[in-house]
Each structure stands twice: as structure tokens, then as C-alpha cells.
C-alpha positions as CSV (number, residue, x, y, z in Angstrom):
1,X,64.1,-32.2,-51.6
2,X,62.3,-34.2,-49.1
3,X,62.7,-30.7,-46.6
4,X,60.9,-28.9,-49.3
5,X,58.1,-31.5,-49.9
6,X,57.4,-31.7,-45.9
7,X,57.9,-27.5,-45.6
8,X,55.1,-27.5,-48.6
9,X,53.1,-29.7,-46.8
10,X,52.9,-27.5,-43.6
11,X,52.3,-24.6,-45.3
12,X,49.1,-26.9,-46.8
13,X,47.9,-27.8,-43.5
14,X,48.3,-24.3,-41.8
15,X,46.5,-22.5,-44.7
16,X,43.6,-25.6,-44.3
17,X,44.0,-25.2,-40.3
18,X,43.0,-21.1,-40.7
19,X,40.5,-21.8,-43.5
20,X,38.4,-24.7,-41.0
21,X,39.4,-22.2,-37.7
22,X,37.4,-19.4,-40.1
23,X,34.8,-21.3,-40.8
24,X,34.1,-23.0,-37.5
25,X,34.8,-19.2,-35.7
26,X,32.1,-17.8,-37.9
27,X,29.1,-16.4,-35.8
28,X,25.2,-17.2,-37.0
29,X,22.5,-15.2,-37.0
30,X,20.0,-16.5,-34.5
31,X,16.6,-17.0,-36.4
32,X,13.6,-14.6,-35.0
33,X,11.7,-17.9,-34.7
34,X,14.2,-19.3,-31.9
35,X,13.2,-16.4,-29.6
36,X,10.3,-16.9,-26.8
37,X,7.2,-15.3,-28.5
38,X,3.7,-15.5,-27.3
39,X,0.9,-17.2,-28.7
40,X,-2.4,-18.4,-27.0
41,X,-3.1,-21.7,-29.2
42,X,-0.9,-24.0,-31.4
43,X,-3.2,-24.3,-34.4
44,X,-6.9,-25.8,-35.2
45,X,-8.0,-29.5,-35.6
46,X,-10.6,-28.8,-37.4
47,X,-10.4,-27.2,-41.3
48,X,-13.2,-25.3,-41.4
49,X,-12.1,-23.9,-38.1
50,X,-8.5,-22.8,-39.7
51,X,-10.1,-21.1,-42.7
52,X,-12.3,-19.1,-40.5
53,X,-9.5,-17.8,-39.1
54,X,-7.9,-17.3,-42.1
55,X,-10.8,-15.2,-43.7
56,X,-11.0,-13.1,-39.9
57,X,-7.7,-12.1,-40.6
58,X,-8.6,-10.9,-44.1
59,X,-11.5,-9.0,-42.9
60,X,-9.1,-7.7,-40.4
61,X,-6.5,-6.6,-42.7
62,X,-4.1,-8.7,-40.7
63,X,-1.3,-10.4,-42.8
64,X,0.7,-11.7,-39.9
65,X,-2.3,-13.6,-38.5
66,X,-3.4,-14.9,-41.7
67,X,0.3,-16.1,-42.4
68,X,0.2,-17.9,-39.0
69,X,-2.3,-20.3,-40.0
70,X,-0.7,-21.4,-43.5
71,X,1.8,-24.5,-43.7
72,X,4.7,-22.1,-43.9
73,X,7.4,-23.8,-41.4
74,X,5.4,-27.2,-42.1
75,X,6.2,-27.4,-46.4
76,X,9.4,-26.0,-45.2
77,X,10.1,-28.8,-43.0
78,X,8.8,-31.9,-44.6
79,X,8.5,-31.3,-48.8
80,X,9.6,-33.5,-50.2
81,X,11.1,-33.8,-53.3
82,X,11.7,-37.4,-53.9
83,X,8.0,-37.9,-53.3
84,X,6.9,-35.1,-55.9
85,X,9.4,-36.7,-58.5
86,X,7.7,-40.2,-58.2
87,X,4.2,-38.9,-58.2
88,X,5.0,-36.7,-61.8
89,X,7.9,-37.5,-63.1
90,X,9.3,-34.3,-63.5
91,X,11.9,-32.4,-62.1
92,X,10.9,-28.6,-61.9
93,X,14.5,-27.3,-60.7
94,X,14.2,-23.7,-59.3
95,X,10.5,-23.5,-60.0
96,X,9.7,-26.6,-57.3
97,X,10.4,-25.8,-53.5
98,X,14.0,-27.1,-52.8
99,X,13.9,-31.0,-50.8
100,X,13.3,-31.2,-46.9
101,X,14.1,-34.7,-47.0
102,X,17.7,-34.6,-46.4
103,X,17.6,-32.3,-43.3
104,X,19.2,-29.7,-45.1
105,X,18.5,-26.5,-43.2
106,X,19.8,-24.5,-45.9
107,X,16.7,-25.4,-48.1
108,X,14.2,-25.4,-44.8
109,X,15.2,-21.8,-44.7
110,X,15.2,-21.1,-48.7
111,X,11.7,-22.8,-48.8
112,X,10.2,-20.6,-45.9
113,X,11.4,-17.6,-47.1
114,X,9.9,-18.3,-50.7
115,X,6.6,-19.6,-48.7
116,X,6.0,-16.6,-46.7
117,X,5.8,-14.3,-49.9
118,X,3.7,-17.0,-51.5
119,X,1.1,-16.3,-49.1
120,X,1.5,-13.0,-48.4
121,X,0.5,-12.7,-51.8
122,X,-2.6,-14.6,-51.4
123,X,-3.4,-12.7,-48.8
124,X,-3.3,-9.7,-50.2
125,X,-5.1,-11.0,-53.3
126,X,-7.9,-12.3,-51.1
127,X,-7.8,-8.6,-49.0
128,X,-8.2,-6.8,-52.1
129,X,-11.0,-8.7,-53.5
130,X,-12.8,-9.2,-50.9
131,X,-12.5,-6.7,-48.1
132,X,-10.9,-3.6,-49.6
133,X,-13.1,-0.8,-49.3
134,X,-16.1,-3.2,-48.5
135,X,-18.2,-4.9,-45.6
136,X,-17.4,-8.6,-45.4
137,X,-20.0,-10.9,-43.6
138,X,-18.6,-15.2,-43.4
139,X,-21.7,-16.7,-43.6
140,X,-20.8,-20.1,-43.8
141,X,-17.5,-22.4,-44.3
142,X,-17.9,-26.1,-44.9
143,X,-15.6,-29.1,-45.6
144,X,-16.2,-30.3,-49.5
145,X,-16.3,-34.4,-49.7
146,X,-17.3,-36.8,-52.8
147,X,-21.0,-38.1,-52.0
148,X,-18.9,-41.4,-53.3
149,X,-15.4,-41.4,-53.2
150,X,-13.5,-44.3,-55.7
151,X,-10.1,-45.7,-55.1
152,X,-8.4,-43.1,-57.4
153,X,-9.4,-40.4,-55.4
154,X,-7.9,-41.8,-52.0
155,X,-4.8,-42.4,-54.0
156,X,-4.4,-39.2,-55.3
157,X,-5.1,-37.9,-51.5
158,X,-2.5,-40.1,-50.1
159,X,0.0,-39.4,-52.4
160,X,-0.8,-35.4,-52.1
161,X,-0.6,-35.9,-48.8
162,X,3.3,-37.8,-48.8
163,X,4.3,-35.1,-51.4
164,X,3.3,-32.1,-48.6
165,X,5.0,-34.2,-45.8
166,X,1.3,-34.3,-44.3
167,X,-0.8,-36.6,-42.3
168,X,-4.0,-35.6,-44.5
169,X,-5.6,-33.1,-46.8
170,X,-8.9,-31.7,-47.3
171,X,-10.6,-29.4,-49.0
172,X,-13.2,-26.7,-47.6
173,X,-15.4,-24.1,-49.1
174,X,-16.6,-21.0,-47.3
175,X,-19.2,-17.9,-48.6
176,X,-18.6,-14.8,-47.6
177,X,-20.7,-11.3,-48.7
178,X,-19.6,-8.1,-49.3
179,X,-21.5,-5.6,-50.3
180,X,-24.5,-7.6,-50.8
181,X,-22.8,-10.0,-53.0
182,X,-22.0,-13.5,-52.1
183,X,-18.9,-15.2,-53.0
184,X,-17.9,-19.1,-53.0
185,X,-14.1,-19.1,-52.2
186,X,-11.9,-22.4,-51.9
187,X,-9.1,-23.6,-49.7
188,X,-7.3,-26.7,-49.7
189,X,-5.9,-27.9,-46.2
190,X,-3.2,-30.4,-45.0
191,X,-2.6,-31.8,-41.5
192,X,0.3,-31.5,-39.9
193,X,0.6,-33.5,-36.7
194,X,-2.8,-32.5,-34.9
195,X,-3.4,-29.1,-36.6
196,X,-4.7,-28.0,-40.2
197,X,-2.7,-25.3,-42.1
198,X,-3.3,-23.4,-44.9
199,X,-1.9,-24.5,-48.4
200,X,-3.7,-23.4,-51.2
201,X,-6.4,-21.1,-51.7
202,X,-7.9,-23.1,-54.7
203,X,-9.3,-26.9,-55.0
204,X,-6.2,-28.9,-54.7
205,X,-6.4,-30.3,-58.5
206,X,-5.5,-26.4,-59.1
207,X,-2.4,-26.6,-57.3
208,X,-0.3,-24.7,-60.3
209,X,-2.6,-21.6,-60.1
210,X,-1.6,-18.8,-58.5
211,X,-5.2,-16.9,-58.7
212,X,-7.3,-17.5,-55.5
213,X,-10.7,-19.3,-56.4
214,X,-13.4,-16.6,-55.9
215,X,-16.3,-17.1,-57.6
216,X,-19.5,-15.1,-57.9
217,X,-22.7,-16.8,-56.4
218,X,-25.3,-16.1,-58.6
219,X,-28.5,-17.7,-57.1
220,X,-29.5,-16.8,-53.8
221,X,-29.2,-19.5,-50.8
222,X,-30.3,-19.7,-47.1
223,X,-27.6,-19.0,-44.9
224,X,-27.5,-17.9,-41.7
225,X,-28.2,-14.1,-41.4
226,X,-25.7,-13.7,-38.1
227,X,-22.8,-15.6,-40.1
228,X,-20.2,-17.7,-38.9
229,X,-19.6,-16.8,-35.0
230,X,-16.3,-15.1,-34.6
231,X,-16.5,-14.5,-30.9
232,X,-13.4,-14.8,-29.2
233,X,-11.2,-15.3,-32.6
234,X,-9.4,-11.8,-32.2
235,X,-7.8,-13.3,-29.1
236,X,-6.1,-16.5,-30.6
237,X,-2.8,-15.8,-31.9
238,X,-1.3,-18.9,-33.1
239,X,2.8,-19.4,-33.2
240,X,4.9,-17.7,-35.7
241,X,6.2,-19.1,-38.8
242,X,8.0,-17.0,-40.9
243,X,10.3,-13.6,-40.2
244,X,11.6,-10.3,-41.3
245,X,15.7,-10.7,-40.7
246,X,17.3,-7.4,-39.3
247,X,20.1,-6.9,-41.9
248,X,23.6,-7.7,-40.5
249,X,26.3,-5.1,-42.4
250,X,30.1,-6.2,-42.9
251,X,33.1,-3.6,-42.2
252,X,34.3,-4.1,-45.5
253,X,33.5,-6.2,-49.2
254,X,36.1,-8.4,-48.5
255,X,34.7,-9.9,-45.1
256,X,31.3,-9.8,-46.8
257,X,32.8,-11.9,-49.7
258,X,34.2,-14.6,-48.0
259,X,31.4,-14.5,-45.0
260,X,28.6,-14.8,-47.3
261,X,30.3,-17.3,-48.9
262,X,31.3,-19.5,-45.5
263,X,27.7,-19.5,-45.0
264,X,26.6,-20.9,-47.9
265,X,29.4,-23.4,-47.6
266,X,28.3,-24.3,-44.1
267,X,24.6,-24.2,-45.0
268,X,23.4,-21.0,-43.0
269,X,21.0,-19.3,-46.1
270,X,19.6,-17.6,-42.9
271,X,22.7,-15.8,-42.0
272,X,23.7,-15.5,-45.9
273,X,20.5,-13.4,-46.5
274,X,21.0,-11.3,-43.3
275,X,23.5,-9.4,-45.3
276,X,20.7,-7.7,-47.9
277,X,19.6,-4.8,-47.7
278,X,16.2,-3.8,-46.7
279,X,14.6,-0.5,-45.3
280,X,12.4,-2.3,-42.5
281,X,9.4,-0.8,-42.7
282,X,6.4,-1.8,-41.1
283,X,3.1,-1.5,-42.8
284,X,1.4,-4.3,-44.8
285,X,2.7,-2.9,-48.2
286,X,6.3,-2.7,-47.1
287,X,6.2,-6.3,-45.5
288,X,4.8,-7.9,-48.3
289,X,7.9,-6.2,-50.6
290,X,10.4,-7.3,-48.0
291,X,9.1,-10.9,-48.3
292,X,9.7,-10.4,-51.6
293,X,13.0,-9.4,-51.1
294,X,13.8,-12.4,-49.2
295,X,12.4,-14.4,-51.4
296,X,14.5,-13.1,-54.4
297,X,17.5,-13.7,-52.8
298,X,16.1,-17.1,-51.2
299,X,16.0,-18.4,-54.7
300,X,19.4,-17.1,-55.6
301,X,21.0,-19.1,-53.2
302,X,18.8,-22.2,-54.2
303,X,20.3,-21.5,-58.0
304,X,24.1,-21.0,-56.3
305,X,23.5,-24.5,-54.9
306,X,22.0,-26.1,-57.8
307,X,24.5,-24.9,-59.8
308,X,27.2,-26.9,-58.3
309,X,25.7,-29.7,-57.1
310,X,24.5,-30.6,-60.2
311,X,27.5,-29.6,-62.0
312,X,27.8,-33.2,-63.6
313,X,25.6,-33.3,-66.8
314,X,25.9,-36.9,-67.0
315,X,24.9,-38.1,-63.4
316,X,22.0,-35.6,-63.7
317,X,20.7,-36.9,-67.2
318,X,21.2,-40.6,-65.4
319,X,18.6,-39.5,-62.6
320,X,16.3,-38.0,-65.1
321,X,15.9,-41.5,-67.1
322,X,15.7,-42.9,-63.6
323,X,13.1,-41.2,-62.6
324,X,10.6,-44.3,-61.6
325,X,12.8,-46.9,-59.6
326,X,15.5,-44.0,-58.5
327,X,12.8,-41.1,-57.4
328,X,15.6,-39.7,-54.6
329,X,19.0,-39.7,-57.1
330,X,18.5,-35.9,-57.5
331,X,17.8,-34.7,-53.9
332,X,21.0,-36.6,-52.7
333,X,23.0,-34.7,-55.0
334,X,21.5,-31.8,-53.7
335,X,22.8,-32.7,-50.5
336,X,24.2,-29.6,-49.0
337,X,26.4,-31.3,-46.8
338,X,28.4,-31.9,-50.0
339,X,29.5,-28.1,-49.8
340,X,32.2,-28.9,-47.4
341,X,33.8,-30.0,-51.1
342,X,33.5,-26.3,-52.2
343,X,35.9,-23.6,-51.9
344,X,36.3,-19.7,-51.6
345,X,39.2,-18.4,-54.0
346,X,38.4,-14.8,-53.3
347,X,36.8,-11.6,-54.7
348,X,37.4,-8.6,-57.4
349,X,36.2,-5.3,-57.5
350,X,34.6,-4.4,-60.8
351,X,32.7,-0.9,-60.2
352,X,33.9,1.6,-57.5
353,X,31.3,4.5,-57.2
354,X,30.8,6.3,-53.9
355,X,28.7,4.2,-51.3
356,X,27.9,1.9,-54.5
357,X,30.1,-1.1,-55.4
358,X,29.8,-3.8,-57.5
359,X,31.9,-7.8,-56.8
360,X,32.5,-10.6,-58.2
361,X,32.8,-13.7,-55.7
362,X,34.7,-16.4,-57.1
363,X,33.9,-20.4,-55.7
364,X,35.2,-23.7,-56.7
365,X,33.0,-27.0,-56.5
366,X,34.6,-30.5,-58.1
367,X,37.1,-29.0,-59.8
368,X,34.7,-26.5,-61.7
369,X,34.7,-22.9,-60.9
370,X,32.1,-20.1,-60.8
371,X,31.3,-16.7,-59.7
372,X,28.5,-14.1,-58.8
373,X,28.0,-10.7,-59.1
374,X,26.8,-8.7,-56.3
375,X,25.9,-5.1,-56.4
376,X,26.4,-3.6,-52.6
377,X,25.5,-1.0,-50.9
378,X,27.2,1.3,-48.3
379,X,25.9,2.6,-44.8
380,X,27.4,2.6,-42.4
381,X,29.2,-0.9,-43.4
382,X,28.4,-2.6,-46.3
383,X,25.5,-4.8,-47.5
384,X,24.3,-6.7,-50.3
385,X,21.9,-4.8,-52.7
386,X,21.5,-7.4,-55.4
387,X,22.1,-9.9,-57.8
388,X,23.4,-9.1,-60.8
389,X,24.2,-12.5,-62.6
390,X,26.0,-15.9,-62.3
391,X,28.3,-17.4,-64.1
């Protein structure tokens, strides 16, 4: 008897010995924004300054610069959720950028991807309205402040600004004219260390709305004929924040399964969502729908997660009433480090059609157990194509 306990037991440890050797052997896919890339400036330390530049790259029709100079990597980096839970009361789920506080790559990654589609899509919004097809003049962009400012409003700031993970906000205003029309736009800033980024392009009291603030000016004002000078502002190029991942392909379903899983497990989204699928093209159009791609499955994995870590009703319904005095219960059990308490128990095949497949990945997390559908794709190796639900 006691030889069969202790032979058990070996075969316990040499099946956990393989599963850690797996796990620690697995290879990560280097992030685009690890790799020496030039830029001439770090960022502006003025607001007005970083919406200029912001509205030169929409004249310009140039997404990637206009993404530069929004908090994409800084939101990413220091949301934070505790802070946004004290200051409403409300816990938003998959709706509300995952929490930074923990130092949870996993989420910095989730967030940025979801962040760079975000403002892509204000970008393209504010391209549209305002330079599509028509001659845009910046004739003047200044920073909006209350002639006099009570105590509410610096609390508000201040607690905007701890929400963000920023040093300050601000808000600016800027008119621009096209086609002899002038427009008031707005912009809402935060500072992060010595440089002002991008957050919203609305007053910061219209944080929830996804429409840019353009508004039509109807009386007419004195500005400037020249404009606002843009000498010298198509040679700043400020440092990358956001990236297109190259899609990494598996030589069968079954080392996608479990990789894709091990990721997750170990907190690599990054390397996770280098196994979708995505044609790579390059023009503005086709960027902006491979953001959303990686967004989409950005907040797949941010639903994977949540759905285990907050598998325990009870705990979470305890946080909720708790909201006030206990403002960080729910982003420690968000923790991702609590994933090394998850397990792979493997994958079925449900649909066999030519270079088209469809699995079913099956995970275990405190002694509850789910699965995911994913619909790949073959070429040349296999990838992941989509979703398809979660159980």
C-alpha cells in the first residue's frame, strides 16, 4: 500500500514538474514597443501645444501621429480602478478599463489595446468632420479655466486626476475653419509626468460620450487670419504607444489550445492575442479595423479573467456593499497573479471543415470549470479567427 501511495505521488509530481517546465519553456512575443524606434521629442508641456499637434495630424490625415499624443500607454499604465470605485461607487465590469494598480501586465496590455481603437476612432471621427474633402485652417487653441474657481471644482480635478493615474488635468478649446466655417472643438488633457496627453475629445464632465465636441460657431470673431503657426510640427514625432502585433501561427490546434491558454495563465494577453488572425494591411481604414480586432479580442480575455476571478458570488456581493471603506476589494481579486491557481484540462474538436475548425478549450479556476469556443483558421498553421462564446 504505502509503495502505491509514494508511486502515485511521483507520478503527481512528474506530471506538475512537465506542466511548470511547459509553462516556464514557453517563448513570449516581444512587444513592438520594446524595439529601438525613433522619435525627435518625448511629448509637450504645454496643452494647447499637444492639441495643436493633435489637430496637425488630423489635417494631415495621419492617425499614427495623432495616436502618439493621446494617453494610450499612460491610462494603460496607471488607471486605476480602486480610485474610480471610490469616486462613483460603481463597478462597471467589462465596460470600465481593467485596474493598473496591481502591476498586472496582463490588463496594461488589455487596456492599451482597447485604448488605441478608442482613439483611432476619434480620430477618424474628427478627420471626417473636419478635414475630409475640405480645407482646414487652426486659428486658435486656448486653455479653458473658471474666471473663479470654488473648492468643488479642485476636488473634482483632483480626484479626476487620481482616477487617470495623472499629475493634472485641463481642459482646452481650439477653432478651426473649413470651408469658411468656424468650428469650436473641445479636448480634455491630463499630465503625465512632465508631458500633456490626449484623453478625451469633449469637456471632461462628458467623459461617457463617445461623440467628439464640434460645435458650429455661429457669430463671427477676430482671430488671427495666418492661424496657429505650425512651422516645424511635421518634424516632431513623438514616441510610440500602441502596436499592430504580427500574428504568430501554431503547427497544430492542440499547441494553440494549451499555448494560448499558458499565456493567459502566466499573464502574457500580448502573446495570447498574437495568435488572431489579421490580414495586415496598411492604410488608415485597415488599421483602424485591426485595432478593432485587437480590441475585440483584448476584451475577451478581460471577460476570461473576470470570469474566474470573480467566480465567488458571495465575496463579490461583499465588495459591492463595501464599496466606501473597501474601494480596492475587487481589483485584488482581479489579481492576475492568482492564475497560477488555474488549470488547462485540454481541448475538443467540435467542427472539422477544410482549413476551418472550430475548439473548445476547457480551464479550471477554484474548483469551478469553464470553457471557450474558438473558431480558427488555417494557413499555413493555424490561428485564431474568433470567439464564438463562453461558458
Amino acid at each position: 500500500m504505502k509503495k502505491a501511495v509514494s508511486y502515485l505521488a511521483i507520478v503527481i509530481f512528474a506530471v506538475l514538474l512537465l506542466s511548470y517546465s511547459k509553462y516556464g519553456s514557453l517563448q513570449a512575443v516581444k512587444s513592438p514597443l520594446e524595439e529601438e524606434l525613433f522619435y525627435t521629442t518625448e511629448g509637450f508641456e504645454e496643452p494647447e501645444e499637444a492639441v495643436t499637434y493633435f489637430l496637425y495630424q488630423v489635417q494631415q490625415n495621419n492617425m499614427d501621429g495623432a495616436l502618439r499624443v493621446c494617453a494610450i500607454s499612460d491610462l494603460a499604465e496607471y488607471f486605476s480602478l480602486t480610485n474610480f470605485i471610490e469616486y462613483t461607487g460603481q463597478f462597471p465590469e467589462i465596460s470600465m478599463l481593467p485596474p493598473a494598480e496591481m502591476e498586472n501586465k496582463a490588463y496594461i496590455e488589455i487596456s492599451r489595446m482597447r485604448l488605441a481603437y478608442k482613439y483611432g476612432l476619434l480620430f477618424q471621427k474628427e478627420y471626417n468632420a473636419l478635414a475630409h474633402g475640405q480645407q482646414m485652417k487652426i486659428l486658435d487653441v486656448r486653455k479653458i479655466e473658471p474666471e473663479n474657481p470654488d473648492g468643488m471644482y479642485y476636488e473634482n480635478r483632483k480626484a479626476i486626476s487620481q482616477i487617470m493615474g495623472a499629475r493634472e488635468v485641463a481642459e482646452v478649446c481650439a477653432y478651426v475653419q473649413t470651408d469658411e466655417q468656424i468650428r469650436e472643438l473641445h479636448f480634455s488633457l491630463a499630465r503625465y509626468k512632465k508631458y500633456w496627453k490626449m484623453i478625451l475629445c469633449n469637456d471632461l464632465e462628458k467623459w461617457h460620450d463617445p461623440k467628439p465636441a464640434i460645435l458650429l460657431v455661429e457669430e463671427k470673431s477676430d482671430f488671427d487670419a495666418a492661424g496657429v503657426a505650425l512651422d516645424g510640427m511635421d518634424e516632431i514625432i513623438l514616441p510610440p504607444n500602441y502596436y499592430i502585433l504580427t500574428p504568430q501561427k501554431a503547427d497544430t490546434k492542440e499547441i494553440l489550445s494549451s499555448d494560448f491558454f499558458l499565456y493567459l495563465q502566466r499573464g502574457d494577453t500580448l502573446s495570447a492575442i498574437s495568435f488572431f488572425y489579421h490580414p495586415g494591411e496598411t492604410d488608415a481604414v485597415s488599421v483602424l479595423e485591426t485595432l478593432r480586432l485587437q480590441k475585440e479580442a483584448a476584451i475577451r480575455l478581460q471577460k476570461m479573467y473576470y470570469g474566474m476571478l470573480l467566480y465567488d458570488q458571495q465575496t463579490v456581493e461583499w465588495a459591492e456593499r463595501h464599496y466606501s471603506d473597501e474601494p480596492d476589494a475587487i481589483p485584488k481579486l482581479l489579481d492576475t497573479k492568482n492564475m497560477i491557481f488555474s488549470s488547462y484540462s485540454g481541448v475538443d474538436n467540435l467542427i472539422e471543415d477544410g482549413n476551418y475548425s472550430a475548439i473548445k478549450i476547457n480551464y479550471g479556476y477554484a474548483n469551478q470549470w469553464y470553457s471557450v469556443i474558438l473558431n480558427l483558421i488555417n494557413r499555413d498553421g493555424w490561428y485564431i479567427d474568433s470567439f464564438s462564446s463562453q461558458e
